[in-house]
C-alpha positions as CSV (number, residue, x, y, z in Angstrom):
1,X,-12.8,-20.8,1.8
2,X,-10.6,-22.3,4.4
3,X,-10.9,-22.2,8.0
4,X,-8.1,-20.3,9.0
5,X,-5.8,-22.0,12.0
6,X,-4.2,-19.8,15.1
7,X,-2.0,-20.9,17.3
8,X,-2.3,-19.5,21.0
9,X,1.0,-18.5,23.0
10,X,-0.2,-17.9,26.8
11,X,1.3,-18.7,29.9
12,X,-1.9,-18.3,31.7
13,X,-4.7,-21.2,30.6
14,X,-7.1,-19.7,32.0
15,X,-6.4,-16.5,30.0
16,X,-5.7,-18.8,26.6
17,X,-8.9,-21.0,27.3
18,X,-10.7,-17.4,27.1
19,X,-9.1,-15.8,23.7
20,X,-9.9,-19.4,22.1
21,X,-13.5,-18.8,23.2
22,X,-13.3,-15.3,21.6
23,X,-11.1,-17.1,18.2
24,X,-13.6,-19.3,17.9
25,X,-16.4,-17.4,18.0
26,X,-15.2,-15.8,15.2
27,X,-15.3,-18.4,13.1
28,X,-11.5,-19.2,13.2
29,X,-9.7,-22.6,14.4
30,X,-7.4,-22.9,17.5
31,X,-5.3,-25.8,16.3
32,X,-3.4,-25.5,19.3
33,X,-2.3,-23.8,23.3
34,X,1.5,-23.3,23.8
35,X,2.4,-21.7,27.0
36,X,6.9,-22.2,26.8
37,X,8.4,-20.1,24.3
38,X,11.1,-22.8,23.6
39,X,8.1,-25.0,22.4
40,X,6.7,-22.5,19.7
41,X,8.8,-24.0,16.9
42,X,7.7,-27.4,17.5
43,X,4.0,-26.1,18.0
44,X,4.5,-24.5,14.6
45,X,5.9,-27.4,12.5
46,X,3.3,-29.8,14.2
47,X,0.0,-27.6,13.8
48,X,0.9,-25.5,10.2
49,X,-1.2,-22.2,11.7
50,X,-2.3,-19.4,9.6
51,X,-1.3,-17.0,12.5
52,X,-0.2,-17.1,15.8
53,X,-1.2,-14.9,18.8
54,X,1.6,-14.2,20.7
55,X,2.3,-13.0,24.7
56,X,4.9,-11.3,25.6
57,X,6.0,-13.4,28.9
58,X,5.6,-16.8,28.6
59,X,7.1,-19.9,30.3
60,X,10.8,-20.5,30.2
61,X,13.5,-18.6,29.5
62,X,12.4,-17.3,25.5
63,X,10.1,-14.8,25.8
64,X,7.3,-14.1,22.9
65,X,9.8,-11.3,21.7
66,X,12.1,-13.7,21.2
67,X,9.8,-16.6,19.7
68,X,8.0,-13.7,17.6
69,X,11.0,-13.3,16.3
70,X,12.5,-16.8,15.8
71,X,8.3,-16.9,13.4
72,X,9.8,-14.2,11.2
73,X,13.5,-15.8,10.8
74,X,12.1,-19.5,10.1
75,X,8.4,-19.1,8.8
76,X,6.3,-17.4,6.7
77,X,3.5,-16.5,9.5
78,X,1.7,-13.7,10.7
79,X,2.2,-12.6,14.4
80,X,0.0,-11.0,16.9
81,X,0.9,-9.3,19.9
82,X,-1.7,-10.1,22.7
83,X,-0.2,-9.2,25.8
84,X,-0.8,-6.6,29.2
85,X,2.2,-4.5,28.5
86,X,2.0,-1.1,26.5
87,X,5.3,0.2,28.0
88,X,7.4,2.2,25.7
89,X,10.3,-0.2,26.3
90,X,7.7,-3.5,26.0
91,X,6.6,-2.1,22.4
92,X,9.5,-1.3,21.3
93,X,11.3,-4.4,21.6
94,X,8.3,-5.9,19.9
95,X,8.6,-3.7,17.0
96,X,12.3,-5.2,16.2
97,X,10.6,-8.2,15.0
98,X,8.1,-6.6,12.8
99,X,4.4,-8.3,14.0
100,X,1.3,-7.9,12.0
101,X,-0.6,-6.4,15.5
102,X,-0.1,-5.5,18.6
103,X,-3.4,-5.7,21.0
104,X,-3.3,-4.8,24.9
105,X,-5.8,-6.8,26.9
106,X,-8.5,-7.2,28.0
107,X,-10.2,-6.3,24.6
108,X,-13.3,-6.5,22.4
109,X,-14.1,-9.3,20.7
110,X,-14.5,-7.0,17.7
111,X,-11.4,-5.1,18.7
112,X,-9.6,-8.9,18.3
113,X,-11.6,-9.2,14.6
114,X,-10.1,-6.3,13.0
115,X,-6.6,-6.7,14.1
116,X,-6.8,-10.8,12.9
117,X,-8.5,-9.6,9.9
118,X,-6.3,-6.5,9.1
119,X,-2.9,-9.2,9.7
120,X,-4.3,-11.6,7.6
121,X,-4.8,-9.2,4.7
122,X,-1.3,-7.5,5.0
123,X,0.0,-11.3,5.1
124,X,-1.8,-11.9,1.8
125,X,-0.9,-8.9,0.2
126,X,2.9,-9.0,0.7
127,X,3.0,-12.2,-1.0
128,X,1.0,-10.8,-4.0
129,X,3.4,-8.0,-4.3
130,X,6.7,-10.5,-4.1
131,X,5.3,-12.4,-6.8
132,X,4.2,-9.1,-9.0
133,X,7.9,-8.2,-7.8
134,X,9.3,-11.9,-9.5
135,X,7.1,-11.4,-12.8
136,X,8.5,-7.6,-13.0
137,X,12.2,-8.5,-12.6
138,X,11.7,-11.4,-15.3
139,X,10.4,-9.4,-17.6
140,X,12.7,-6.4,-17.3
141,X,15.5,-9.4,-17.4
142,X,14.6,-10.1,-20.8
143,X,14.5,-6.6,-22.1
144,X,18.0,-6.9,-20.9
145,X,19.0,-9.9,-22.9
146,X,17.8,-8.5,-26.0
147,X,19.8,-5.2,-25.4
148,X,22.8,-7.5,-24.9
149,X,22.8,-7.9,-28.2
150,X,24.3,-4.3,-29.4
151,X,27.1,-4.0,-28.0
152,X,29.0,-4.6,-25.3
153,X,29.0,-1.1,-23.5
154,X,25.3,-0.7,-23.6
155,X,24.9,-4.3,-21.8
156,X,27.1,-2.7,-18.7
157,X,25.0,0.1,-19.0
158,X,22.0,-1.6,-18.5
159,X,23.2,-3.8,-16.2
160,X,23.9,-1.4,-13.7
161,X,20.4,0.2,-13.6
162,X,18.9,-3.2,-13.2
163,X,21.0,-3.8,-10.3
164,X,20.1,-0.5,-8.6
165,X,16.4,-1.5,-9.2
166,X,17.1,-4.6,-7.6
167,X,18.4,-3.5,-4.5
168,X,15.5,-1.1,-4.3
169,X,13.0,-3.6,-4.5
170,X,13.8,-4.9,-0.8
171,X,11.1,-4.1,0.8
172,X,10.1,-4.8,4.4
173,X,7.2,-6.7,5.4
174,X,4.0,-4.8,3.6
175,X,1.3,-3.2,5.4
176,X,-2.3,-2.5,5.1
177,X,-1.0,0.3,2.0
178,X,-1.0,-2.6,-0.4
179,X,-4.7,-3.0,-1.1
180,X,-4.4,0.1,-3.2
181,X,-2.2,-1.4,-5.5
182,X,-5.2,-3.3,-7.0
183,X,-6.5,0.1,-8.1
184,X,-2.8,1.0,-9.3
185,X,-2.2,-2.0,-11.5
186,X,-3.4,-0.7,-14.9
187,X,-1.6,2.5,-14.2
188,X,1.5,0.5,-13.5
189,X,1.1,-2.1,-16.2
190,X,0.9,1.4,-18.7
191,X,3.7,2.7,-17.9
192,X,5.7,-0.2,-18.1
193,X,4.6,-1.9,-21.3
194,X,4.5,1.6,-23.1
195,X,8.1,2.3,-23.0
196,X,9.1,-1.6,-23.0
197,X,7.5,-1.3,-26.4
198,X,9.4,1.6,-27.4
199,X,12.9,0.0,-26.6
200,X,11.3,-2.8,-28.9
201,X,10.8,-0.8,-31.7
202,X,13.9,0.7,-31.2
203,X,16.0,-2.2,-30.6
204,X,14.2,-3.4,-34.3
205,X,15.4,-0.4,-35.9
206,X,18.9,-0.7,-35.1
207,X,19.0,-4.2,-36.1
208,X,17.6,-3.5,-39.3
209,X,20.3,-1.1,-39.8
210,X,23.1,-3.2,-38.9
211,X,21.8,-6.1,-41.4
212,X,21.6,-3.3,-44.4
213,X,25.6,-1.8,-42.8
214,X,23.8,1.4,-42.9
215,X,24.2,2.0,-38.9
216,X,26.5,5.0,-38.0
217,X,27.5,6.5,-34.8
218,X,25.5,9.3,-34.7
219,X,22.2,6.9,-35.4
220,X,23.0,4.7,-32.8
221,X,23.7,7.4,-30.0
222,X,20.4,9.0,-30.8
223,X,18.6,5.3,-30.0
224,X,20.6,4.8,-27.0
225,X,20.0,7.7,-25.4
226,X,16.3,6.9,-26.4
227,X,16.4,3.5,-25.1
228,X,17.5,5.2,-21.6
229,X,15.1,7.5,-21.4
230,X,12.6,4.8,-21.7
231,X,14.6,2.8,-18.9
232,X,14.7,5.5,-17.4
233,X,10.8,6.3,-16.9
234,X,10.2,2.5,-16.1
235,X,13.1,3.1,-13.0
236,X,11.2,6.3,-11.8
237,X,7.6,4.2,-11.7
238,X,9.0,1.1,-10.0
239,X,10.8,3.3,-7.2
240,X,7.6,5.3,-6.6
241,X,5.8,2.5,-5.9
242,X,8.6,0.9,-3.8
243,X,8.0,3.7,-1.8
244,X,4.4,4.0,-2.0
245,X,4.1,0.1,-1.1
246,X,6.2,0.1,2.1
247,X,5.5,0.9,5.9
248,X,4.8,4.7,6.4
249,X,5.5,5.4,9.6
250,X,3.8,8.6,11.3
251,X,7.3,9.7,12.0
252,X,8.5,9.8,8.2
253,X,7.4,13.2,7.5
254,X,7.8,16.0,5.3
255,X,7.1,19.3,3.8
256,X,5.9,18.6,0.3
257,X,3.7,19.8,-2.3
258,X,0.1,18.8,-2.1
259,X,0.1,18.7,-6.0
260,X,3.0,15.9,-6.1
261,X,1.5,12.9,-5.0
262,X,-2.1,13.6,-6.2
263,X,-1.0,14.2,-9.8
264,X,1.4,10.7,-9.1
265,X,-1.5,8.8,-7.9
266,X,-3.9,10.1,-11.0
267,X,-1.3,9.5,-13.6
268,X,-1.5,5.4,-12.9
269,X,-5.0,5.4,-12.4
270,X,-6.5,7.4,-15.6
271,X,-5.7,5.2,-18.3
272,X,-7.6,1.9,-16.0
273,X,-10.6,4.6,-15.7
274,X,-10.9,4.9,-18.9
275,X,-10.9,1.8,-20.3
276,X,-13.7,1.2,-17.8
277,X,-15.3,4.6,-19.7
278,X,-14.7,6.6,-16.7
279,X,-14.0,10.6,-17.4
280,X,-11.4,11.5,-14.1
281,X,-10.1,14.8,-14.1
282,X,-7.8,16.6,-12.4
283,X,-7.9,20.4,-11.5
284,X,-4.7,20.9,-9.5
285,X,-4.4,24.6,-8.3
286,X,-1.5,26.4,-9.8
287,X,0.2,27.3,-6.8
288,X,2.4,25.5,-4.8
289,X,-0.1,23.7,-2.2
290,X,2.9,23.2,0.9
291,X,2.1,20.2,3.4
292,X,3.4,18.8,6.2
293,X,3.3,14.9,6.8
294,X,3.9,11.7,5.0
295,X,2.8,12.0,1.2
296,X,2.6,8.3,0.8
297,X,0.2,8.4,3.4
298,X,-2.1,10.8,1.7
299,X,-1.9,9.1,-1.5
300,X,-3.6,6.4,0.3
301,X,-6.3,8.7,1.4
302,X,-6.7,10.0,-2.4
303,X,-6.8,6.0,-3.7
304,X,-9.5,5.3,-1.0
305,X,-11.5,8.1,-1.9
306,X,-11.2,7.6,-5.7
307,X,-11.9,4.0,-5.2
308,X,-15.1,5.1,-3.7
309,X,-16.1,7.2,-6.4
310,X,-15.1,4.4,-9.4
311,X,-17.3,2.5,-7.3
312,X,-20.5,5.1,-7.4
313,X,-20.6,6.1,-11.2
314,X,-18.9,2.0,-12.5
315,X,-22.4,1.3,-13.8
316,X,-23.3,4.7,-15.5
317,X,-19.9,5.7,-16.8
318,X,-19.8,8.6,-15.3
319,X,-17.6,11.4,-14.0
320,X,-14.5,12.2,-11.3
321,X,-13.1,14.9,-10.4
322,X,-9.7,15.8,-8.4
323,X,-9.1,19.3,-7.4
324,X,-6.9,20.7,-5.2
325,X,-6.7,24.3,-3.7
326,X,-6.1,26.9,-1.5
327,X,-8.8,28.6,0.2
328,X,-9.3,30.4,3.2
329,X,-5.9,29.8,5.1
330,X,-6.3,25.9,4.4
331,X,-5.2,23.8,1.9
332,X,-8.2,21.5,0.5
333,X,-8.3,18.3,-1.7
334,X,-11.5,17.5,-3.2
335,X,-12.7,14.3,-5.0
336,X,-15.9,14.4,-6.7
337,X,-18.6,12.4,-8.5
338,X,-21.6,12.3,-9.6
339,X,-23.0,8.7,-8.8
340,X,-26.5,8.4,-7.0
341,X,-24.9,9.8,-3.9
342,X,-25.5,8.9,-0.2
343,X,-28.6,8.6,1.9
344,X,-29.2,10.9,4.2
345,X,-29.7,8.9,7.0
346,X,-26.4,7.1,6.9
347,X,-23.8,9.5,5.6
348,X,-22.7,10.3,9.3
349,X,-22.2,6.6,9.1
350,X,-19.8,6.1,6.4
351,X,-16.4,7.3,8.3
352,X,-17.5,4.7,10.9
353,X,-15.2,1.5,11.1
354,X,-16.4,-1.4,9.5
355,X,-19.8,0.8,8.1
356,X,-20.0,-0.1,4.2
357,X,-22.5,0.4,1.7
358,X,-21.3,-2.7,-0.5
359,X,-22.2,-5.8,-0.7
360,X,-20.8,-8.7,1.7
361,X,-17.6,-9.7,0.6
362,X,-17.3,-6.2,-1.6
363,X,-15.7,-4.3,1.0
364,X,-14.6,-4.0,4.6
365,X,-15.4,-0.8,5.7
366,X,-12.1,0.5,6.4
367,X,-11.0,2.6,3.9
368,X,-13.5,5.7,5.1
369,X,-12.3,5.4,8.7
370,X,-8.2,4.7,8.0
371,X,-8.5,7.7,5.9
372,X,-10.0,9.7,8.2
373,X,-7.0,8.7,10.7
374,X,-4.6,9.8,8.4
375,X,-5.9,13.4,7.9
376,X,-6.2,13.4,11.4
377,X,-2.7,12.8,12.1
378,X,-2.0,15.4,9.6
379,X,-4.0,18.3,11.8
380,X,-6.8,18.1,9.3
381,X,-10.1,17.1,8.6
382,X,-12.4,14.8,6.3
383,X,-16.2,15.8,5.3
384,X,-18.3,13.9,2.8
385,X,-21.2,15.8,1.1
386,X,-23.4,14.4,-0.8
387,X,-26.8,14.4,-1.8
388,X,-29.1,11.8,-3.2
389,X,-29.5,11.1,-7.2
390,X,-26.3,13.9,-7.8
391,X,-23.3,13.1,-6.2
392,X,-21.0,12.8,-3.5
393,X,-18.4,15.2,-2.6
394,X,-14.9,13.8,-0.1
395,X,-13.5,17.0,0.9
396,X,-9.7,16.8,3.1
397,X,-8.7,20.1,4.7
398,X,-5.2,20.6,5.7
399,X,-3.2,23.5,7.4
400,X,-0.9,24.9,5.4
401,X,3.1,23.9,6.5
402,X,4.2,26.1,9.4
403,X,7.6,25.7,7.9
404,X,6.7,27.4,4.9
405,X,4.8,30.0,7.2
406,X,8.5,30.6,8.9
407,X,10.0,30.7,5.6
408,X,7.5,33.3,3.9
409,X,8.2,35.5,7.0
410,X,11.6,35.5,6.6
């Protein structure tokens, strides 16, 4: 693997010297110190960094707001915010040009790991998901072209819901979120190809009528309309993973039902599980389970904890099961398996930052803890049971949406 390259961008050099001791010592490359904002560029196209690290006053008259934000304009480069400022003003003006991290010194050594390693990965990942993005739109470009060939209406038609699609598929700068769409990519790839097959087959049918003159209006309506439907499902997955794929923001909340985004985030993943001969169920309660937060956010609590559980019962094809509930005054979600189960003495552990049971290179520890967070943020909770040679239990407990408390007592 490559060394990866940072650049440092520090008025003070006795401050830079230090964070390249610290970059160093964790096994990256300085290529360079740059202490004048008007020089970033230069430093940039000289030294070809992997990432730069990035104060926010520097020498000159360009501050590292306004260099961060020249990096986003001009290059494809991850930015980190190192700086002494935490001011609401400060951070917000920071935010304007999108940066991968923002770190207030003096910090950890480890506290500088996570936040290089975390940027890195969200770097990586966007990339992965413009290309996936690229292959997508080619290959829905030449369902087009063969739909062209009916008639002239249709091709509008279609057209027109390609272009919507397009313009939905501008997303911003992808976060950490995206390493769950590794575990979505057989669900996605399903229910693409399935109806993509069906406007096929359809598409062959109506050609074979036209070649034997036996195609009539009422024949052809009742394949259109078919052939939308089908476009129409393939529309519904891509924007749902749009969504799922970009930034949530703690503030981009909403009352929803629990149900919604558990049953959206088992639907892609079931047929992958089984063709790995994994049984996952789902047992969704029949009642409306109302929440309050960001549901893409809790989906990515769900994927973390199912990815946990593929991970415990891979090698003896065994079972997962969803359920959600309501019990007691609180809503719960509940993923289970029964894998070999956690050791005692380290199941305290697993919420931990960084704490995996994996091997090196397998994991990075973060999926437990970030999901915790979430739930957090959410006024709930996240307990793992589990005992040894049966299982392990993830358990997330949420209150029940105050709004639909007000609206039940009206």
């Amino acid at each position: 693997m490559d060394i990866i390259k940072v650049l440092i961008v520090e008025d003070e050099r006795i401050i830079a010297e230090s964070i390249k001791l610290s970059v160093e010592k964790l096994n990256y490359s300085v290529c360079g110190i740059e202490a004048w904002g008007e020089k970033v560029s230069i430093a940039i196209e000289e030294m070809q960094p992997d990432l730069v690290l990035m104060d926010i006053r520097l020498r000159g008259e360009m501050s590292g707001v306004q260099a961060a934000a020249i990096i986003k304009e001009k290059y494809s480069i991850p930015v980190v915010f190192l700086t002494s400022y935490s001011d609401d003003k400060t951070i917000q003006n920071a935010k304007q040009t999108y940066p991968y991290g923002y770190l207030v010194k003096p910090f950890e050594e480890r506290e500088l790991y996570a936040t290089i390693e975390i940027a890195l990965f969200k770097h990586r990942t966007a990339k992965e998901l413009d290309q996936y993005r690229n292959r997508l739109e080619h290959l829905v470009d030449e369902r087009t072209a063969e739909l062209n060939k009916i008639n002239f209406q249709l091709e509008n038609r279609i057209k027109e819901e390609v272009e919507k699609r397009n313009k939905q598929q501008q997303v911003i700068v992808q976060q950490s979120k995206l390493a769950s769409l590794g575990e979505l990519a057989a669900g996605i790839a399903h229910e693409i190809n399935q109806p993509l097959n069906i406007i096929s087959f359809t598409m062959d049918n109506v050609l074979a009528h036209i070649e034997t003159g036996s195609l009539n209006r009422d024949y052809l309506q009742k394949k259109m309309n078919k052939i939308f439907q089908n476009i129409f499902r393939m529309k519904n997955t891509i924007q749902h993973i749009q969504t799922f794929s970009r930034e949530q923001k703690e503030g981009n909340c909403e009352m929803f039902d629990l149900n919604k985004p558990v049953n959206d985030a088992i639907n892609l993943l079931s047929e992958q599980y089984r063709n790995h001969g994994i049984n996952l169920r789902l047992e969704l309660a029949p009642e409306i389970l109302p929440v309050y937060g960001n549901p893409f956010r809790l989906e990515q609590v769900l994927l973390n904890l199912v990815s946990n559980a593929r991970d415990a019962v891979i090698m003896s094809k065994g079972e997962i099961i969803v359920r959600t509930m309501l019990k007691n005054q609180q809503i719960i979600m509940e993923v289970s398996d029964n894998g070999e189960g956690i050791a005692p003495d380290i199941i305290d552990q697993v919420i931990h930052p960084f704490f995996t049971t994996k091997q090196p290179g397998e994991g990075t520890g973060l999926g437990l803890s970030i999901s915790y967070g979430i739930v957090k943020d959410m006024d709930g909770n996240l307990e793992i049971e589990s005992e040894k040679g049966k299982g392990t239990t993830a358990k997330v407990f949420l209150p029940i949406s105050k709004m639909q408390e007000n609206h039940n007592a009206k």
